[in-house]
Phi, psi and omega in degrees: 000310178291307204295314181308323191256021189246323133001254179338310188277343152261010164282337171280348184276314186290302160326322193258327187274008210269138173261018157297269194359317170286324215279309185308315158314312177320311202297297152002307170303332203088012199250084198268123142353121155258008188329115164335295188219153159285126211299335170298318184269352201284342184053028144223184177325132187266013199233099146266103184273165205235191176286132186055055163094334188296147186253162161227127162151195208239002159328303215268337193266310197299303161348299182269353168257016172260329173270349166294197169312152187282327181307299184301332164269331152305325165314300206282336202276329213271298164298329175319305198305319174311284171308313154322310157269344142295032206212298199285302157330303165332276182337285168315322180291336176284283195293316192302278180326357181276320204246327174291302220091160201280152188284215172263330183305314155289330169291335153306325183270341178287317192303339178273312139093152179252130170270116163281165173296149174295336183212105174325158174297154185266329200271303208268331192073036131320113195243019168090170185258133199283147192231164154268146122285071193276316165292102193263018176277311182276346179298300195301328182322293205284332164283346158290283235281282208298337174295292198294032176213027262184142191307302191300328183282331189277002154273004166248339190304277176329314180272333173312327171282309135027257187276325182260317199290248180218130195270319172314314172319274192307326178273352161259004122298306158313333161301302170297297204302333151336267166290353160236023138290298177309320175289314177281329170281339155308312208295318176306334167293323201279298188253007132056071159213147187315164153288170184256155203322140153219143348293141046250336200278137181266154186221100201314324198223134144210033139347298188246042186288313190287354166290147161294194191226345218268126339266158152347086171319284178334284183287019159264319192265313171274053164262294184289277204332269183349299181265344169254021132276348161294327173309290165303328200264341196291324191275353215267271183288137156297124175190174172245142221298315170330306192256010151293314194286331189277320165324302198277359171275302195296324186293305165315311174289345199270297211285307170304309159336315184308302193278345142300323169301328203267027183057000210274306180214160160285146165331344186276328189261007196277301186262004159268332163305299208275341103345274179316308177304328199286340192254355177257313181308314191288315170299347174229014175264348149307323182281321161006259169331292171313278190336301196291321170321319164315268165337315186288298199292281181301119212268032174233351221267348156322291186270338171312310181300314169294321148317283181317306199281342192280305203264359149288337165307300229264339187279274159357301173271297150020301213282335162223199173269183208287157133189184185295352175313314185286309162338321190288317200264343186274353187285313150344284179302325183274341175279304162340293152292331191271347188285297190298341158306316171246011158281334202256352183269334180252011171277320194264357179241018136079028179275144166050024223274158194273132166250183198326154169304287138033300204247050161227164323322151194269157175262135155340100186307164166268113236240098176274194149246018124294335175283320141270014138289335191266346165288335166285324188284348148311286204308320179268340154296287185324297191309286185338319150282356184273313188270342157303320185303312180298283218300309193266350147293321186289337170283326173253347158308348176275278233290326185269355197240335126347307190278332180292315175228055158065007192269155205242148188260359201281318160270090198343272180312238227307287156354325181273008187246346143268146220305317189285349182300275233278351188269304156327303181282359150272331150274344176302305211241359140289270192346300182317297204353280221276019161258355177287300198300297195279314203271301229247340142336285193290357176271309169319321177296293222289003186249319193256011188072069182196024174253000000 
């Protein structure tokens, strides 16, 4: 009986890891292919391999309906089979306008125009395979939602909690948010499996195409923020209840829904993201409270912090060879530390102080347009100064920690591929941000009238 059902549950695991299932959607979506030749007919290997490993082709969807169920592989050969011949019709239609002039299918596909991923790979400069847009309402959705899990929103997302909100919130959501990016990007080192194949799957976004994939960061970080800012604010503040858990439901589902449209993950790893945060959220949203106490308080928690963050970095890049991942989780990490170093500096001069247990729950100021003039001009001063403080940190943090550990600097990108160059240089120049964002932002408001 166990053996039967343990049987099942990984034929539903192999069923779910299958990447017809994304390509049907994209379609579904409106996100159509250019693929070139067909991979049957090309007479050579369908398996390129990338950084870490990652393959292009179509091995990995064949792979996994061949060891499932014989129904599940038949599913899959039967959509291959599918997608392939619309993949081929182009083609004939391509030579037919070559030689005819264009058909009426092309003049429908020009009217429509091909589109690229929005942000070349940081690492190979891989700038992706140009795609149709036939929905441009769900293409625009789903790039919001894949945007919530993205550098630029959580430099605008945070200091917005920050500054406008709750400075107590924002400093224990960074703190999740922190540790289950580290956690979710070890674990993709850890069980080393590709993104999924293309063709069939077309791939809308490839920034983190050379990364692993198994589980989803993206449905881990938008899964936990979403629900443990509900978590916090639901009890903190007055509002109903309803319409905090459906914001942090819509948000979740939109930012997972995104990375299937976005070629990124399979359903599997989508709803293993979305799990795993949710099994993490629960161990550490007891723990909060204690944490940020610590940090503010505790007359060790200075080299404690640093220590912890430094040395879970260093632990990451270990677990494998290069990719943007690891960048990713020490940048994390470096905001992280650099947020609780100066929540606890402004904790010890009695700057911003949290208020009483006492004055909770708080009630929801009344939103004049004075009150929403000086929270945009918060938003738009601070950021501005946050993305200078990055910018003229990035100029000079690759040249000194280059010089620091001997790496010859005339090529960037290769120099950022050693682990400790690049681990320095994500804290210099997170770790400022965010020590910019909590302590030295808010003296700056409080100089222009504007706190």
């Amino acid at each position: 009986m166990a053996s039967n059902a343990l049987h099942r549950f990984v034929c539903l695991c192999r069923y779910l890891q299958d990447p017809c299932h994304v390509a049907r959607f994209q379609q579904l979506c409106g996100v159509r292919g250019t693929f070139s030749k067909k991979p049957a007919e090309a007479g050579e290997s369908d398996e390129e391999p990338g950084v870490n490993g990652a393959c292009v082709g179509q091995c990995q969807g064949d792979r996994a309906a061949s060891v499932g169920d014989p129904a599940h592989g038949l599913t899959g050969q039967r959509l291959r089979k599918s997608l392939n011949a619309a993949g081929n019709v182009e083609q004939d239609e391509g030579s037919a306008a070559f030689l005819n002039g264009p058909s009426e299918r092309d003049t429908e596909r020009d009217s429509k125009g091909t589109v690229k991923p929005l942000r070349r790979n940081s690492l190979t400069g891989d700038v992706g395979q140009e795609f149709i847009i036939e929905n441009k309402f769900l293409f625009y959705l789903f790039t919001i939602g894949t945007e919530l899990g993205n550098e630029m929103f959580f430099i605008v997302f945070f200091p917005f909690l920050m500054w406008n909100v709750d400075p107590y919130v924002s400093r224990q959501l960074i703190v999740v948010w922190a540790w289950v990016l580290f956690l979710g990007q070890s674990t993709k080192d850890l069980v080393r499996w590709t993104r999924p194949a293309s063709p069939p799957v077309v791939k809308v976004e490839v920034f983190y195409n050379t990364e692993y994939s198994m589980p989803s960061t993206h449905a881990m970080s938008g899964t936990a923020l979403p629900f443990c800012l509900f978590l916090l604010t639901c009890s903190r503040w007055q509002y109903p209840f309803m319409f905090g858990l459906s914001i942090a439901l819509f948000w979740s589902v939109l930012v997972c829904i995104s990375r299937i449209y976005m070629g990124m993950h399979s359903v599997l790893e989508v709803i293993t993201g979305f799990l795993y945060s949710v099994l993490i959220l629960a161990v550490l949203q007891p723990m909060l409270h204690d944490i940020d106490t610590f940090y503010l308080s505790h007359s060790y928690a200075p080299l404690i912090v640093l220590l912890l963050h430094v040395g879970f970095s260093l632990v990451a890049f270990s677990l494998d060879s290069w990719s943007t991942s690891r960048g990713d989780t020490a940048q994390a990490l470096a905001t992280a530390a650099g947020a609780a170093l100066a929540s606890r500096l402004n904790h010890q001069l009695g700057l911003h102080p949290d208020p009483p247990e006492e004055a909770l729950p708080l009630t929801l100021p009344l939103i004049d347009g004075a009150l929403l003039t000086r929270s945009i001009m918060r938003l738009l001063v601070g950021v501005a100064v946050l993305l200078a403080v990055r910018a003229a940190m990035k100029v000079v943090a690759i040249p000194l920690a280059c010089k620091i550990f001997g790496v010859p600097s005339d090529d960037v990108r290769k120099a950022r591929q050693h682990a400790h160059l690049e681990l320095a240089y994500r804290f210099m120049v997170y770790g400022t941000v965010a020590y910019c964002c909590v302590f030295l932002v808010p003296l700056l408001f409080g100089f222009l009238g504007l706190s």
